[in-house]
TORBA-899178 format. One line per 3 residues: number of its first residue (from 0); their letters; for each residue x, y, z of C-alpha. Coordinates in Angstrom, 3 decimals. Layout:
N
NUM) a) X:Y:Z  ... .
REM end
This chain:
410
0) xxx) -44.817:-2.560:-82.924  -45.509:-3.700:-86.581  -43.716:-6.238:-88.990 .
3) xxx) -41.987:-5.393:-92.329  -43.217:-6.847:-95.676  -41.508:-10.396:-95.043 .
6) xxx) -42.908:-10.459:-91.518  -39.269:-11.350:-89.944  -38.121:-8.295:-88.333 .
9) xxx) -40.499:-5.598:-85.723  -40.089:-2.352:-87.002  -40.374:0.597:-84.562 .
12) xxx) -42.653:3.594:-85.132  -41.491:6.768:-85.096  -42.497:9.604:-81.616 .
15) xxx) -46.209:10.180:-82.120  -48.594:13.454:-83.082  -48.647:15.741:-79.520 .
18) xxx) -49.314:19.186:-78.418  -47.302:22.224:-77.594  -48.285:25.361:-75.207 .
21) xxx) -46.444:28.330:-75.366  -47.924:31.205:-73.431  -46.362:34.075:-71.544 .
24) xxx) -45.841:33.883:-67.750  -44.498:37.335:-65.361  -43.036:38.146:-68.578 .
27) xxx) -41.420:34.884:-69.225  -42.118:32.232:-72.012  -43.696:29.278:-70.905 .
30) xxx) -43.392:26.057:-72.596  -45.324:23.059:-71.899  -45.165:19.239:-73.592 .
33) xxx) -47.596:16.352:-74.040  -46.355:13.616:-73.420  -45.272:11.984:-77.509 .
36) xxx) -45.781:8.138:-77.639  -42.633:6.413:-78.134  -40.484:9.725:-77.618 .
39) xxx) -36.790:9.002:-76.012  -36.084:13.456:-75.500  -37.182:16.194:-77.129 .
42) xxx) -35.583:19.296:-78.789  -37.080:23.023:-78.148  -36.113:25.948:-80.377 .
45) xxx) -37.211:29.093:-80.073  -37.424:31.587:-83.280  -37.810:35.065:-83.735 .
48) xxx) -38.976:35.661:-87.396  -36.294:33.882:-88.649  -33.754:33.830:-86.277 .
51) xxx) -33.195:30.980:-83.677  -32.940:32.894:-80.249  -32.386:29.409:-78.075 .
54) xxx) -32.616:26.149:-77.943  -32.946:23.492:-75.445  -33.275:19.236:-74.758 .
57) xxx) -35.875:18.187:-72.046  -37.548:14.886:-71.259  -39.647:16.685:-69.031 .
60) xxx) -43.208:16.835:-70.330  -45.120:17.353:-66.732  -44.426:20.353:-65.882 .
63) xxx) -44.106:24.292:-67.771  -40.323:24.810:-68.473  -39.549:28.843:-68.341 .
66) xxx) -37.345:30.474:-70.485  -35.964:34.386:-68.988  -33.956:37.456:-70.880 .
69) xxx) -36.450:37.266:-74.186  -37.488:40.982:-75.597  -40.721:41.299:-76.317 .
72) xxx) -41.984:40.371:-79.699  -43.496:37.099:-81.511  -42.141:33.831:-81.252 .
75) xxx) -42.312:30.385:-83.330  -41.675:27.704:-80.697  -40.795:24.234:-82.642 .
78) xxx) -40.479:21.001:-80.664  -39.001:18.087:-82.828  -39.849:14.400:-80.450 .
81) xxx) -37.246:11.817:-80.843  -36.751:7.977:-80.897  -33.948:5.879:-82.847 .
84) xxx) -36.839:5.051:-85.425  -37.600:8.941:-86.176  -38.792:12.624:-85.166 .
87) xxx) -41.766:14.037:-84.907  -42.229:18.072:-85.006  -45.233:20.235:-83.735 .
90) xxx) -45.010:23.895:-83.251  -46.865:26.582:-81.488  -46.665:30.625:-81.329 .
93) xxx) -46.764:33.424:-78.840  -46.181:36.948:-78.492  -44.397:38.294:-75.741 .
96) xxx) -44.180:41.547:-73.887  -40.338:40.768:-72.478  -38.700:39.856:-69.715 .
99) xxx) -38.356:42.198:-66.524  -34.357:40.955:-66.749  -32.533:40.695:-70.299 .
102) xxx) -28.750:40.908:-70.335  -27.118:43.755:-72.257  -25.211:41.623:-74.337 .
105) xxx) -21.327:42.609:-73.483  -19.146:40.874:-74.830  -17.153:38.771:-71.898 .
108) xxx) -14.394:36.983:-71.555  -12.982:34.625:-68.507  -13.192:31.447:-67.148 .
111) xxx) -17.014:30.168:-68.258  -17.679:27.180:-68.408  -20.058:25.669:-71.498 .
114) xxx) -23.669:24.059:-70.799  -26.998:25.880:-70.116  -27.788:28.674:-67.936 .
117) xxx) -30.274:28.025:-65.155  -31.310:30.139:-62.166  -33.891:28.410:-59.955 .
120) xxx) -34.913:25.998:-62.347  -35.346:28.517:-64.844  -33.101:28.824:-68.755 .
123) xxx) -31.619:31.770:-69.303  -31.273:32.961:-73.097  -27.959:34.993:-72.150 .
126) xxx) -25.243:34.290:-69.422  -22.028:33.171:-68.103  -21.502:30.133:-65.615 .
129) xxx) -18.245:29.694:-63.823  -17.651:26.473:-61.584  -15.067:27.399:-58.823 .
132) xxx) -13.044:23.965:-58.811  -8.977:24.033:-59.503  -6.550:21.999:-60.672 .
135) xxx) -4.948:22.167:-56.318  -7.595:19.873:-54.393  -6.556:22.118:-50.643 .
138) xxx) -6.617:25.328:-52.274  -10.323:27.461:-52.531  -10.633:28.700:-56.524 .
141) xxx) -11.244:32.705:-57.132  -12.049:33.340:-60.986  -12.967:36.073:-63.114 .
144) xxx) -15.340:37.245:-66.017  -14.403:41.112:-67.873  -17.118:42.559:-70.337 .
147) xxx) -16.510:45.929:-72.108  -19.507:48.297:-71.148  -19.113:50.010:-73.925 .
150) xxx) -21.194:53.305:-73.681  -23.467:52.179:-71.235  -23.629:53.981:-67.934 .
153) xxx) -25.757:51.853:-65.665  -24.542:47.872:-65.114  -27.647:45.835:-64.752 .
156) xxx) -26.338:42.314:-63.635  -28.338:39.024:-61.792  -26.011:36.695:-59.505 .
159) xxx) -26.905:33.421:-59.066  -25.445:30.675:-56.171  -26.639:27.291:-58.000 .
162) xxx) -26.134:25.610:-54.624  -25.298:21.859:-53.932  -24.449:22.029:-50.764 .
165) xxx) -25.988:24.007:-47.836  -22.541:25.181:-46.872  -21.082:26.660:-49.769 .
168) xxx) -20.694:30.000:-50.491  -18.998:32.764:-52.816  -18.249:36.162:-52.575 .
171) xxx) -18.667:38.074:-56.046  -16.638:41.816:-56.294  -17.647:44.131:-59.382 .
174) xxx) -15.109:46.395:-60.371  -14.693:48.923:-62.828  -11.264:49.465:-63.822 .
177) xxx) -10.217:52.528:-65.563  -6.554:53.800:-67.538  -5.136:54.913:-63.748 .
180) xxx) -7.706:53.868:-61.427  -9.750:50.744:-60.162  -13.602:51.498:-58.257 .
183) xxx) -15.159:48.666:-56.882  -18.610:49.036:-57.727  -20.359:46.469:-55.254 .
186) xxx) -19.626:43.486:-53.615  -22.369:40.813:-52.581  -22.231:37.423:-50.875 .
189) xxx) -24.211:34.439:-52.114  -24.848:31.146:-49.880  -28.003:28.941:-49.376 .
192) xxx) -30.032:31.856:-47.575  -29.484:34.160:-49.991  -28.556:32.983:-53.212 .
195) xxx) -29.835:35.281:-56.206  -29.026:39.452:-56.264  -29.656:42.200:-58.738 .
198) xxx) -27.232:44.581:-59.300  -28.081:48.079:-60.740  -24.762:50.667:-59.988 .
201) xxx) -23.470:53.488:-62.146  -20.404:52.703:-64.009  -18.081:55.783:-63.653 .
204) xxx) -16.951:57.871:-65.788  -13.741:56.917:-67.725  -14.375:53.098:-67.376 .
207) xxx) -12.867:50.634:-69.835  -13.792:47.541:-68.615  -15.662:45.969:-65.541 .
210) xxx) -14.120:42.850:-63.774  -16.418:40.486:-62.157  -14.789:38.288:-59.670 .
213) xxx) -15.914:35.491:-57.654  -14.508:33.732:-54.943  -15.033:30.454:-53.310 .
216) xxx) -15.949:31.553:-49.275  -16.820:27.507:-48.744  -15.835:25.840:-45.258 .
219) xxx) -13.357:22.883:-45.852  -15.822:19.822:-46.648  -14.886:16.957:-48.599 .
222) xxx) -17.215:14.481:-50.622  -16.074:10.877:-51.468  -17.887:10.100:-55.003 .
225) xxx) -18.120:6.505:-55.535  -18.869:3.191:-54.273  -16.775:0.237:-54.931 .
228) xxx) -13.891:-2.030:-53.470  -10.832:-0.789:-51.295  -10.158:2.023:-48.712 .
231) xxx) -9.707:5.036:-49.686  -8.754:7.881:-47.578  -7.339:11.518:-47.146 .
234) xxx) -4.469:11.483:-44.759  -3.077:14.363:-42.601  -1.071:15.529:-39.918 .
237) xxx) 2.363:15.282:-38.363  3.017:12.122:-36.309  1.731:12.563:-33.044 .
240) xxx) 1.029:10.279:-29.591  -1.132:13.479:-28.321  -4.145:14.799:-29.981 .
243) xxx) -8.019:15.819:-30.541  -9.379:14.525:-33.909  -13.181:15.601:-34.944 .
246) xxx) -15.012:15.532:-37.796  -18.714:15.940:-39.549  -19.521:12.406:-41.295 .
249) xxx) -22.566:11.360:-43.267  -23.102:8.622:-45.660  -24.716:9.069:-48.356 .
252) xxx) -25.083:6.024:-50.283  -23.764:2.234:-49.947  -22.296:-0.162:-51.621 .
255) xxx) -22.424:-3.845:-51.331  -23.131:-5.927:-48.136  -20.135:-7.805:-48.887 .
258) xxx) -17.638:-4.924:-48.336  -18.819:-3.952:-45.411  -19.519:-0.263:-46.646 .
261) xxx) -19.121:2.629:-43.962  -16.953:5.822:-44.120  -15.317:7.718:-40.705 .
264) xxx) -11.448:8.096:-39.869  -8.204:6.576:-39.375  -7.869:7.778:-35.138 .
267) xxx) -4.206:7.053:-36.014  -2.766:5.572:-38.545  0.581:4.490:-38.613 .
270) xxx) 1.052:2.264:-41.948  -1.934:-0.331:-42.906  -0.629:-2.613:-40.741 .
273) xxx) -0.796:-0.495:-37.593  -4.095:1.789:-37.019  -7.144:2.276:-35.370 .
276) xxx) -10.217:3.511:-37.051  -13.757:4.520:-36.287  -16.217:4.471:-38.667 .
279) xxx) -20.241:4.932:-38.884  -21.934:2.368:-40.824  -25.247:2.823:-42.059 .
282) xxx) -25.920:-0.138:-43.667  -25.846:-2.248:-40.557  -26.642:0.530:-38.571 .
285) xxx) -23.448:0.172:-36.172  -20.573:2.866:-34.988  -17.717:0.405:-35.461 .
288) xxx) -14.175:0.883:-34.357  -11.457:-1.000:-35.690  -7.999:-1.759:-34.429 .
291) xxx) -5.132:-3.648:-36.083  -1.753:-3.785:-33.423  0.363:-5.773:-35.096 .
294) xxx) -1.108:-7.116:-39.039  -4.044:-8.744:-40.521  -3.826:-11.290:-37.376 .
297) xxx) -4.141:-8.966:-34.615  -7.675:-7.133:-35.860  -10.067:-6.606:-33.786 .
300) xxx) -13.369:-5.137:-34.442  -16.000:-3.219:-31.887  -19.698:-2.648:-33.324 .
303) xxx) -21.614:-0.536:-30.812  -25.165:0.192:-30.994  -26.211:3.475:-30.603 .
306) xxx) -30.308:4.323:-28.993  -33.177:3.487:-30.633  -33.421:7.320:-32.291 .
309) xxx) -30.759:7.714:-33.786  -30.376:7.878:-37.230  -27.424:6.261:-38.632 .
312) xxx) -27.932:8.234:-42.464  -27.950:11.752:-40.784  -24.800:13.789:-40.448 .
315) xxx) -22.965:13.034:-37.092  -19.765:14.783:-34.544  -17.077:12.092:-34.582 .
318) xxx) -14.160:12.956:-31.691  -11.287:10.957:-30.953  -8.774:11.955:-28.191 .
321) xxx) -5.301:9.843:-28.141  -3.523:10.668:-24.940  -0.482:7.776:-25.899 .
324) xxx) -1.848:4.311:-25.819  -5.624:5.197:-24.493  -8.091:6.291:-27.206 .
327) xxx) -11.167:8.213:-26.393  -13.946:7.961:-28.675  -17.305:10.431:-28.544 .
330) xxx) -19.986:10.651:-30.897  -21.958:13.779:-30.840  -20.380:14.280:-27.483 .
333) xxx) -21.506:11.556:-26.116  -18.569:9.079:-24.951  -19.076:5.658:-26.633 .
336) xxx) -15.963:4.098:-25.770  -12.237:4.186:-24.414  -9.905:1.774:-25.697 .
339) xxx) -5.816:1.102:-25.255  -3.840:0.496:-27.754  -0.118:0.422:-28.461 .
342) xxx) 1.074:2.458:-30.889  3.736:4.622:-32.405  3.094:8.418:-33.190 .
345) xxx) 0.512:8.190:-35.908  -1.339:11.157:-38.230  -4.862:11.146:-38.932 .
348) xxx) -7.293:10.102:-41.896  -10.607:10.371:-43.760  -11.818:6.986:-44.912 .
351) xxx) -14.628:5.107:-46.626  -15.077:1.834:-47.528  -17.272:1.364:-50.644 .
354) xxx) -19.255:4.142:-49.604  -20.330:7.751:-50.907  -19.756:10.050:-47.826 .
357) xxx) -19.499:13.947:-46.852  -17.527:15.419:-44.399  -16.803:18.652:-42.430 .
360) xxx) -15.714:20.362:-39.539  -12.405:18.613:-39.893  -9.769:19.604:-37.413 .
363) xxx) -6.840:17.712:-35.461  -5.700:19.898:-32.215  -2.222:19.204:-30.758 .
366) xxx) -0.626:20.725:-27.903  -3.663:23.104:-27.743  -3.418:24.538:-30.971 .
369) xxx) -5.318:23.533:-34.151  -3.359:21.774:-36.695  -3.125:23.247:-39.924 .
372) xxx) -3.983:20.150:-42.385  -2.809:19.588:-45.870  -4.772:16.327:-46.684 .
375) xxx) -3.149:13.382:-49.698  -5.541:10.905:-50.876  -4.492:7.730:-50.727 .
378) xxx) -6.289:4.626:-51.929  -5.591:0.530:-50.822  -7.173:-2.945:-51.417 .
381) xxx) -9.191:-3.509:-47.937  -8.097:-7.262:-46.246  -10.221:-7.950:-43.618 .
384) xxx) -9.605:-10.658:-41.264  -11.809:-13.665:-41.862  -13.817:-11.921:-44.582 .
387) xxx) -13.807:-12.781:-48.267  -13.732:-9.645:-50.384  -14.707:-10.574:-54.160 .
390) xxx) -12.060:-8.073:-55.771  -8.859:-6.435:-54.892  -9.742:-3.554:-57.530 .
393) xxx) -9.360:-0.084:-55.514  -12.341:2.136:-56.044  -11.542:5.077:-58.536 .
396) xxx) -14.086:7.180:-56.449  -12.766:10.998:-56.543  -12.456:13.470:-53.323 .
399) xxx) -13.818:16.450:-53.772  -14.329:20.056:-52.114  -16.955:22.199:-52.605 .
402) xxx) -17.140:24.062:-55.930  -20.098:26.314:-56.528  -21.528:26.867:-59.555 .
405) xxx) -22.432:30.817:-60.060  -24.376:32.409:-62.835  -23.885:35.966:-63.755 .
408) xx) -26.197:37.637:-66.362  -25.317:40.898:-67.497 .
REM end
């Protein structure tokens, strides 16, 4: 740092001299940084004589950033550093032979969503990217890109599954659709295992446009985004005295000590002053089932301490089974407790407590059958007995499903 003239203020300097690499990789351009003193991000365009073919923001300067779909030819890399007192730009050239993959450039319309395309860590110059969330939080989102072919007769196309979660999946249909008559072309499904394809199929003959649609073939699992104060919970079911209630649970981050942070599920719940819940907490490392009969007054709370192994941050079974007042509870199927318990029919819940949680395998079986379950969230203030809780504000954590992202290149 340096002083102005009158020696009363510092004065920042602006991002300092550094180098750029540009050099060709499997037919890919690879960019690498050094690291510019003082530099907050940096901006990377690329140019092809004078056109600007793409452009991206990185603060990554350890490793070499790839960049797919470029024809072959020369290119002017520029790389402008940036602080709040200035820029700094260095440049560097390359010639490239082309990518293996560059998109034909239809034109497409459908429901993309804006940002950059990545495959694998990768940018892609060209591409779509649809995110299969909706607007209905039970129902699983199909959507759908159309590009006009033109006179091309061969559809060259890579799929992408940018994956989150191990369990989600998509299904992706190509179709070529014609004056009279609609061909599907291929159809391929994307999850963890197998999450990139390349297409290559003929388009027939008399095809005006292609649809590409993609469909959300996730399980039910639910993710609870944020820490903070209150309950909040997705509630199911048709009152019942007589039931099976399981679910996947795993926490992935806590929240204060004070709040007593944990997520698991309402074994019934009745109203908020009637319910018994089960929850695993892995900040104290506890399974911990709590039971209110009658109010505030009647609570009573159950920490059990499971063997030395287990591991109280990995995904576990929960199982409750409510035969009228007796409640059976299992973890991993392994019997932990039995407890009675008067009270009325009750449904069934998903709850955390200022906690960021995942769950799956969610089912409720009455009478034999499995329950068909149309979950409402619902969030409260948490009073625990003879615990001060520093705020009544209700956490503004969202649930969410699973929503893949896909990237299709064409």
């Amino acid at each position: 740092m340096a002083t102005d003239a009158a020696g009363a203020e510092e004065v920042g300097a602006a991002p300092g001299s550094f180098s750029v690499t540009a050099a060709e990789q499997d037919g890919k351009l690879g960019v690498e940084l050094e690291e510019s003193a003082g530099a907050d991000y940096y901006l990377v365009e690329i140019y092809q004589g004078e056109e600007k073919r793409y452009e991206y923001v990185t603060v990554n300067t350890s490793d070499v950033q790839l960049i797919n779909g470029l024809a072959a030819g020369d290119y002017r890399i520029a790389v402008t550093a940036f602080n709040r007192f200035g820029q700094k730009t260095e440049e560097a050239q390359v010639t490239l032979s082309g990518s293996a993959f560059v998109g034909g450039g239809y034109p497409v319309t459908g429901d993309t969503e804006d940002g950059a395309i990545v495959i694998d860590g990768e940018y892609y110059v060209t591409g779509s990217k649809l995110v299969l969330e909706g607007d209905v939080f039970s129902a699983n989102v199909s959507k759908t890109l159309t590009l006009e072919p033109g006179d091309a007769r061969t559809l060259q196309a890579r799929l992408a599954l940018n994956f989150t979660d191990e369990a989600e999946q998509v299904r992706i249909t190509v179709t070529a659709v014609g004056a009279e008559d609609r061909t599907v072309m291929r159809e391929v499904t994307l999850d963890k295992e197998s999450a990139l394809a390349d297409l290559e199929a003929e388009i027939p003959e008399g095809t005006q446009s292609i649809e590409i649609a993609v469909e959300n073939l996730s399980p039910d699992v639910y993710y609870q985004t944020a820490t903070g104060y209150g309950r909040t919970g997705l509630y199911a079911g048709e009152a019942s005295e007589h039931y099976e209630f399981s679910f996947d649970v795993q926490v992935i981050r806590s929240g204060l000590n004070e709040t007593f942070p944990r997520a698991g599920g309402f074994a019934a719940y009745v109203d908020d002053d009637h319910f018994a819940a089960v929850y695993l907490d892995a900040y104290y490392g506890n399974i911990v089932i709590y039971e209110r009969a009658n109010g505030q007054d009647s609570d009573v709370t159950t920490n059990i301490r499971m063997p030395e192994d287990f591991d109280y941050h990995a995904s576990h079974n929960f199982r409750i089974v409510r035969s009228g007042n007796t409640f059976t509870y299992y973890v991993d199927g392994e019997k932990i407790a039995e407890r009675t318990l008067s009270l009325a029919a009750s449904k069934v819940a998903l709850i955390t407590e200022d906690a960021v949680a995942r769950f799956a395998n969610v089912q409720r079986i009455v009478d034999g059958e499995a329950e068909t379950l149309s979950f409402s969230a619902y969030n409260v203030g948490v009073n625990i007995k003879d615990k001060t809780i520093y705020s009544t504000k209700v956490t503004e954590g969202v649930w969410k499903k699973l929503a893949p992202e896909v990237v299709i290149i064409v």
